[in-house]
Residue, then its C-alpha position, 0 to 999 in steps of 0.5 A: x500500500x502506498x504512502x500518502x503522508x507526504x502528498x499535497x492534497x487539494x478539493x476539486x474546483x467542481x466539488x459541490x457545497x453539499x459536501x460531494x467533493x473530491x481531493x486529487x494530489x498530483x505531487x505523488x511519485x509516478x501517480x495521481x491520487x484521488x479520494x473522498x474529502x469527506x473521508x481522508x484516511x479512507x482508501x486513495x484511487x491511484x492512476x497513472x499520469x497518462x491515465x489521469x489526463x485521459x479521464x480529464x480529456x474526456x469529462x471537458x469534452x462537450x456533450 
């Protein structure tokens, strides 16, 4: 299991008031990390950098 006691963590900018907000650290070694803020010692989503950029790509394309 990785470490993240040293990841840089910040709230997606589409998190919404209700408390629906992801955290995403891009400072990882070779990784991007995503969880839930409402729960930052639960478990991390971790993909790869190519990966990451892909699903960025893909959820701004217009509908």
């Amino acid at each position: 299991m990785a470490d993240f006691d040293e990841a840089v963590w910040r709230k997606s900018s589409r998190s919404s008031a209700e408390g629906n907000c992801v955290e995403v650290a891009d400072s990882l070694p070779g990784g991007v990390g995503v969880r839930d803020s409402m729960d930052s010692a639960g478990p991390v989503l971790v993909f790869s950098p190519q990966s990451w950029r892909n699903f960025l790509s893909a959820v701004r394309q217009p509908d």
